[in-house]
N, C-alpha and C positions, 0 to 999 in steps of 0.2 A: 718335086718331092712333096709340095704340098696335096697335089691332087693323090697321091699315095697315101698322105695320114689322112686325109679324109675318109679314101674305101679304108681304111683298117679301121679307124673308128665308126663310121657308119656301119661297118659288120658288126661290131660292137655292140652296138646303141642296140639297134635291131634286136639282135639277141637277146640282150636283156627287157626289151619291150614284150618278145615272146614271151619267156620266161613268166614275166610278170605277171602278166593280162592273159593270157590264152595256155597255160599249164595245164593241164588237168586234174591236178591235186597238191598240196600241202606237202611241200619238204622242206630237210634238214642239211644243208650245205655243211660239210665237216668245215669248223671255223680256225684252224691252223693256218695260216694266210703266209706260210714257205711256199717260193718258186722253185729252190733245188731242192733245198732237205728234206726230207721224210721223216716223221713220227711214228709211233704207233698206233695210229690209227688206221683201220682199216675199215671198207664198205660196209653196210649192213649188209644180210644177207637179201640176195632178192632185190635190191636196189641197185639204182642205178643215176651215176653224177655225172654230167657232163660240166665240161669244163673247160673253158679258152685259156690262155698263155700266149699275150702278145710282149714281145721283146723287142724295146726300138732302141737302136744304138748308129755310131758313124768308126771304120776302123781308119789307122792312119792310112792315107794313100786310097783309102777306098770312098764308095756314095752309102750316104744314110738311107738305111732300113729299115724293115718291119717284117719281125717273122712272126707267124702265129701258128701255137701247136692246141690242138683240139685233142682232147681225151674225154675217153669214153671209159667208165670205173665199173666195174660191175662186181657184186655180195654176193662169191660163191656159194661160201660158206663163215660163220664167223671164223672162220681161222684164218680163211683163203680168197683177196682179190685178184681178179684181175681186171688191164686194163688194155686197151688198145691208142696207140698215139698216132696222128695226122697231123702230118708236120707240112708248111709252105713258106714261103715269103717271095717279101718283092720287093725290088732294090731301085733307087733313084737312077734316072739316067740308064738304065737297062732293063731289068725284066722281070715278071711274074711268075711264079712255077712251082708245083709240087714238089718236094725234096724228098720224101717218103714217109716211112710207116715203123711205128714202133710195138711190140706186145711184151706185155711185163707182167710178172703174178709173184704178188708179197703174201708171204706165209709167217706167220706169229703159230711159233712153235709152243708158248706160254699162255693160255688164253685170261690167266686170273692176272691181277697188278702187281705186278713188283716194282721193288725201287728202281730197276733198270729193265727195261722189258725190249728184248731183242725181237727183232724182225730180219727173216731171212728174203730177199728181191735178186730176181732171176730176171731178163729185158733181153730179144733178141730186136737186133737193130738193121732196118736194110732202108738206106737212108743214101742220097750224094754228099758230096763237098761242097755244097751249096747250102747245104740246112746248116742253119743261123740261131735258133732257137736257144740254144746255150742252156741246156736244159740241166746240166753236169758241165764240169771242165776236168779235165784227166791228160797226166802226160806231162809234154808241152804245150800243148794247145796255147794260142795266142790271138791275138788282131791280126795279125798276118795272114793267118788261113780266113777269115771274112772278109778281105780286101780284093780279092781278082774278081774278076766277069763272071758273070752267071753261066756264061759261053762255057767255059773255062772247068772251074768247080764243076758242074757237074757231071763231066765227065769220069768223075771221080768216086765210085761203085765203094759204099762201106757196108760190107754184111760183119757186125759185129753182136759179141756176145759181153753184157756186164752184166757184173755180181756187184749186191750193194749188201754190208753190213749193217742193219741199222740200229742203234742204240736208242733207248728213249726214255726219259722220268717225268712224270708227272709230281710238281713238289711245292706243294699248297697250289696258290693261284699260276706258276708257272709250270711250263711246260719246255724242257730241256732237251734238244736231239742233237747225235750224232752219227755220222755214215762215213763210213769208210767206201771206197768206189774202187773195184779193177776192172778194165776192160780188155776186149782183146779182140784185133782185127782177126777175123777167121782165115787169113789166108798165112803169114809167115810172121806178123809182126809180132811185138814181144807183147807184154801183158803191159798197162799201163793205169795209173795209182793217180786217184783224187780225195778230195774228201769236202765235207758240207757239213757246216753245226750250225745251229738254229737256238732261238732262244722267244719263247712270244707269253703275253700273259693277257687277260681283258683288262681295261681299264678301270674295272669295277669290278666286283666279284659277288654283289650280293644285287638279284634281280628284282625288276620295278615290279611292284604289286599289279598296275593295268600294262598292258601291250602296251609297244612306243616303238619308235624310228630310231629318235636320238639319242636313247639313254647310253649311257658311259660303258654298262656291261655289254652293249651292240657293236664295240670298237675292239679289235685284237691287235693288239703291236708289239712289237719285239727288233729282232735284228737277225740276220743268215751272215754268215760267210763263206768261202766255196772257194778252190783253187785244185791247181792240177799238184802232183807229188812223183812226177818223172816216171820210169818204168822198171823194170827188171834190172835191164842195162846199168842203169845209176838212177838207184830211190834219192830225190833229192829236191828241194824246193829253188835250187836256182836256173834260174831260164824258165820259170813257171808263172803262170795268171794266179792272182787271186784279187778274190773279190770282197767289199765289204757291202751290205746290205740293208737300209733298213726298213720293217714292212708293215704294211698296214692294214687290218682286213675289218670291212663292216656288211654284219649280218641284216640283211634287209627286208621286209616281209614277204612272206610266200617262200621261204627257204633260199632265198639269192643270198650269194653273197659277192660281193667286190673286193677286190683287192689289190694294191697299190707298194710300189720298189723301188726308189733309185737307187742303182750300186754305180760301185765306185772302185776306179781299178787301181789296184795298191802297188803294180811291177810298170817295167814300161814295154811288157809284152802284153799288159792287160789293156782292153777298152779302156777309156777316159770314164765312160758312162755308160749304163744298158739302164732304160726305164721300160719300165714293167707292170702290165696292167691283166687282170684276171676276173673273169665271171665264173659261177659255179652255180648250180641249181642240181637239187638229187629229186631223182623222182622215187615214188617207193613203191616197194612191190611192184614193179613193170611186168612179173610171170602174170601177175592177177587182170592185167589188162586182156590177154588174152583167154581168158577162162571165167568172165565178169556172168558169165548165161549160164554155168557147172551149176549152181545152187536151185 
C-alpha cells in the first residue's frame, strides 16, 4: 500500500511542479474547494481548468485505495460549461486500471445574481464497478460495492445518465450550495436520488494591499455533506451513505489552487473515512493558443 500512496502522490507533486514552473501563462483556479457539490459557478469562456480529484479511503472487508479523477472544464460560453472526466484507481494487494470516462455540461439559465441562482447539469457516465472516485453517492450505494476484486467490479459495464439540480447563493462573505442528484442506469433500473450541500467562505474578506502566499483571504473553508436518498422504489434515507465533510482550499500563485477533505461516514453502510486531495490550474484563453500568429 505504501508503494501505491507514493505513485498517487508523486503524480501529484509533479503536476503541480508543472503547473507552477513551466504553464505558459497567468490563471485563475475557481476558489470553491467542494469535491461533490456544485455552485454557480461556471468556466469562463474560452478557458480552460484542469483539475485532479484523488480519493483515498479503506471499505470494510476490502484493501485501501486511491482513486483519481482528472477533469478537463472548458468556457463554452458564459452560460454554458462543459467538462470531460477520466476516472482510475488502484487498489492495495491487487490492481491498477482505468475505470472510465465521464462528459457533463452545466447550463445557468440566469446569467445576472440572484439570491438563489439555479444551474441546470446534464453527465453521461460509461464507467465500471470498479470506479471509486465517489464523485456523488445516489441510491443505496455503500462500502460494500468498493470492497470486491478489481477482477470482479469491473466486469460490471455502467452506461448511465444524471441530472443534477443545482441551487446556489452567494450571501455576503459566504457562499451556500445545494444539488439535488437522480440517476439512472440506461438499461432497466429505476431512477435513483442523492443530494450534496456545501457551505465555504474565505478566511478574510478584504485583500492584502501587496501579493502574498499566506494571507488569510488565500484560504477558503467551509464544510459539504453528500449522501444517497434511495430510488423511485422507496425515496428514503435508510440503508443510505452519507457523508460529512470538511474542506479546505488555498489559492496559490500562478492560478493553483490545492485543496484538502476529510469526510466522515455518518451510516454504517458509509466509509469510516474518504481523504481527499485536489490540484486545479485554469489556463485562459486556450482558442488563442492556437491563432497566437492571426494578428
Amino acid at each position: 500500500m505504501l508503494k501505491l500512496l507514493v505513485q498517487i502522490l508523486s503524480s501529484f507533486c509533479w503536476c503541480g511542479v508543472y503547473l507552477l514552473v513551466l504553464s505558459p501563462g497567468l490563471g485563475r483556479a475557481q476558489d470553491k474547494p467542494y469535491f461533490v457539490t456544485y455552485s454557480q459557478d461556471l468556466e469562463e469562456p474560452g478557458n480552460l481548468e484542469v483539475e485532479t480529484k484523488t480519493a483515498l479511503a479503506k471499505p470494510d472487508g476490502g484493501h485501501r485505495y486511491g482513486a483519481l479523477a482528472t477533469e478537463l472544464e472548458y468556457g463554452m460560453r458564459g452560460w454554458w460549461t462543459t467538462e470531460l472526466y477520466l476516472d482510475g484507481q488502484a487498489t492495495g494487494q491487487d490492481s491498477t486500471l482505468f475505470t472510465g470516462f465521464r462528459i457533463e455540461n452545466r447550463v445557468r439559465p440566469l446569467m445576472s445574481e440572484h439570491f438563489i441562482n439555479p444551474v441546470l447539469y446534464v453527465e453521461y457516465e460509461n464507467t465500471s464497478g470498479a470506479d471509486k472516485t465517489i464523485l456523488e453517492v445516489v441510491g443505496h450505494d455503500g462500502q460494500a460495492d468498493l470492497a470486491g476484486p478489481n477482477g470482479e467490479l469491473r466486469k460490471e459495464h455502467q452506461h448511465e445518465a444524471e441530472l443534477k439540480l443545482i441551487l446556489s447563493s452567494n450571501v455576503k462573505d459566504w457562499n451556500i450550495s445545494e444539488n439535488f442528484i437522480s440517476e439512472k442506469n440506461l438499461g432497466h433500473e429505476p431512477w435513483e436520488f442523492g443530494y450534496a450541500v456545501g457551505a465555504t467562505r474565505p478566511l478574510a474578506s478584504a485583500a492584502s494591499v501587496r501579493p502574498c502566499t499566506f494571507c488569510a483571504e488565500k484560504f477558503i473553508t467551509g464544510v459539504e455533506g453528500y449522501g444517497g436518498l434511495g430510488n423511485t422504489d422507496s425515496l428514503t434515507m435508510h440503508a443510505t451513505s452519507h457523508y460529512i465533510a470538511p474542506v479546505l482550499g488555498w489559492q496559490l500563485p500562478k492560478g493553483v489552487r490545492v485543496s484538502f477533505s476529510p469526510g466522515f461516514g455518518l451510516t454504517g453502510s458509509s466509509l469510516a473515512r474518504v481523504y481527499r486531495a485536489g490540484l486545479a490550474y485554469e489556463f485562459e484563453q486556450v482558442g488563442g493558443w492556437f491563432h497566437g500568429g492571426a494578428e
